[in-house]
C-alpha positions in Angstrom: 85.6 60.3 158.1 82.2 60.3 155.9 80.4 58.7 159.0 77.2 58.4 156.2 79.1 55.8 154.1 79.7 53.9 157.4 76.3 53.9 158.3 75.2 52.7 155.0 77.6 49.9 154.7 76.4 48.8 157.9 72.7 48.4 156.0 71.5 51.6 158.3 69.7 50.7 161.5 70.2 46.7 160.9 73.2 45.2 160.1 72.2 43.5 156.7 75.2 43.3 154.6 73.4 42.8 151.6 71.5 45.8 152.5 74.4 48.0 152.9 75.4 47.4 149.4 71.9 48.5 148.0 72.5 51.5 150.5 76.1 52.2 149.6 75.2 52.1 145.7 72.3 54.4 146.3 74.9 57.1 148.3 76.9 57.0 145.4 74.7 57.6 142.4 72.9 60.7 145.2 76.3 62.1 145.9 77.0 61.7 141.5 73.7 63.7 141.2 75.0 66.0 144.1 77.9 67.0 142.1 76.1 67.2 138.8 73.7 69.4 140.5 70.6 67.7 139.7 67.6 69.0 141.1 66.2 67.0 144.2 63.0 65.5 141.9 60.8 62.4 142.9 62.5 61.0 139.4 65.7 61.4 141.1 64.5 60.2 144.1 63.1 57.3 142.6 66.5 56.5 140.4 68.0 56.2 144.3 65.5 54.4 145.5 65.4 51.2 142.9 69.0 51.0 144.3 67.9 51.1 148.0 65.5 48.4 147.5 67.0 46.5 144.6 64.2 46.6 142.3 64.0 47.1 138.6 60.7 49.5 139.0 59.5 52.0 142.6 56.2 53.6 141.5 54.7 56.5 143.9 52.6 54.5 146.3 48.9 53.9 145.6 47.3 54.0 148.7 47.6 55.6 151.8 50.9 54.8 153.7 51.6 54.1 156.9 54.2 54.0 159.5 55.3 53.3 163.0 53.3 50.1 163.5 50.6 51.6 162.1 50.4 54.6 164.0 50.5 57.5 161.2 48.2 57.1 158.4 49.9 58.6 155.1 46.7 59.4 153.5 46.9 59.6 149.2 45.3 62.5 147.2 44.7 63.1 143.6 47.3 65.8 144.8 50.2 63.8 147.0 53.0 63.2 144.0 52.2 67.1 142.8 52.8 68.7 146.5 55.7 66.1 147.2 57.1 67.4 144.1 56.2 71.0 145.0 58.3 70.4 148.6 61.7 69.0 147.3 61.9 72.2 144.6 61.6 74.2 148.2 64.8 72.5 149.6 66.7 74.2 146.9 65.8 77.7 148.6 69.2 79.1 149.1 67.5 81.9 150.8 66.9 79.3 153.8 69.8 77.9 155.2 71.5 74.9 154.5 70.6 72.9 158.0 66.6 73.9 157.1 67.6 72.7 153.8 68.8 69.4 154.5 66.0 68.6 157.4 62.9 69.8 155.2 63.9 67.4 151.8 64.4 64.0 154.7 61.4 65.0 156.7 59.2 65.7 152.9 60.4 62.5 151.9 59.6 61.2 155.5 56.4 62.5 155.8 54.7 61.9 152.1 56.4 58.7 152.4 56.6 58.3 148.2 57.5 54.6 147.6 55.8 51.5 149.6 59.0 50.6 151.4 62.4 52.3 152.3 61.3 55.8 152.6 63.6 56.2 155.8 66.5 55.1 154.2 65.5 57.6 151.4 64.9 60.4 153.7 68.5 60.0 155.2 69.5 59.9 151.1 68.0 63.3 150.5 68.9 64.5 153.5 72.8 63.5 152.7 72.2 64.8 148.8 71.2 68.8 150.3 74.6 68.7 151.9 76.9 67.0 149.6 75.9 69.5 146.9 77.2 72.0 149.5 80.3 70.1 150.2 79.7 68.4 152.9 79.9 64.8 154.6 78.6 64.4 157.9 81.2 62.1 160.0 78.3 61.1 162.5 74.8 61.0 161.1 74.0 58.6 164.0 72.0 60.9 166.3 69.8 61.6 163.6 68.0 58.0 163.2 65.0 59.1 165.5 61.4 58.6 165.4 60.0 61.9 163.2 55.8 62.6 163.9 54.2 64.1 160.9 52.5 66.5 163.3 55.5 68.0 165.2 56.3 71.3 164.1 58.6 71.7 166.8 60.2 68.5 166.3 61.1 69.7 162.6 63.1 72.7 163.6 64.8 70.9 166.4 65.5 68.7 163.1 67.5 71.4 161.5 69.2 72.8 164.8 70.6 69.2 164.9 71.9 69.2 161.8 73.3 72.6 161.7 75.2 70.9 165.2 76.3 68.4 163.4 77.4 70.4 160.6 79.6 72.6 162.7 80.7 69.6 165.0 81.8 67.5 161.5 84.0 70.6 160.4 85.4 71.1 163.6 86.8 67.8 164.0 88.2 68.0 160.3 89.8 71.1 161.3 91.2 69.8 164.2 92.4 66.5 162.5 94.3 68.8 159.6 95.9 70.6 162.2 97.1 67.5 163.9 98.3 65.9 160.5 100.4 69.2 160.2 102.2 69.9 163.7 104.7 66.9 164.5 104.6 68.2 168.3 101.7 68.4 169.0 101.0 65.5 171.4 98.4 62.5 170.6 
């Protein structure tokens, strides 16, 4: 089941046909990139993200962001696009592993919040395009549409321990649905 497709037809958190198709268009090119092995770029980012939002141009923001009703300030520096930039060439560390991967390019895209709208959708993207390069679909991405602080170190690593969790917990029901397609006794 590639539980990610599912959650983008569904247009993510709303149920917005019209914006499942933007997000289901912008899966597709990421997992294209995925298996060209692009590098995770704010170009590439920003290819995916005229697709999320249907719009022929996304520049990089020009002011400070914000988010939660207001309640985190994004603030913009001469220097934002350069470290954003900087952080997504980190989540192709393969000396780190995959989960810390996969939570550090949704929470850099999260947290520097590039484009003026969408970057939760586009965190969810990069976070799906880390793992796809390494062959994987996550069947349930559900549990990981919570609210992210900016300030919560501990809130990031619990961020990768839930997606190692769900990882493991994807290929274990794979396994366990292969073996079921195979053994004609085995009771349902």
């Amino acid at each position: 089941m590639d539980g990610l497709a599912q959650w983008c037809a569904a247009g993510g958190r709303l149920s917005d046909p019209a914006r499942g198709e933007h997000l289901l268009a912008a899966l597709a090119r990421s997992r294209a990139d995925a298996f060209h092995r692009r590098p995770l770029t704010y170009t590439l980012l920003a290819g995916w993200q005229r697709l999320v939002l249907d719009l022929p141009q996304v520049p990089f923001r020009q002011g400070d962001a914000f988010a939660k009703g207001g309640r985190e300030r994004y603030a913009l520096t001469p220097h934002t696009r350069r470290d954003f930039e900087h952080c997504l060439r980190q989540s192709a560390d393969r000396a780190l592993p995959l989960a810390s991967r996969a939570a550090r390019a949704y929470l850099d895209v999260a947290f520097f919040h590039p484009f003026a709208d969408g970057n939760a959708r586009l965190a969810m993207l990069a976070l799906a395009y880390i793992l796809e390069r390494e062959g994987i679909r996550l069947d349930q991405p559900g549990p990981l549409q919570t609210t992210r602080y900016a300030d919560d170190a501990a809130g990031a690593a619990d961020l990768a321990t839930l997606v190692s969790v769900l990882i493991r917990s994807t290929h274990r029901r794979a396994t366990a649905a292969r073996a079921d397609e195979h053994d004609p006794l085995r009771l349902t």
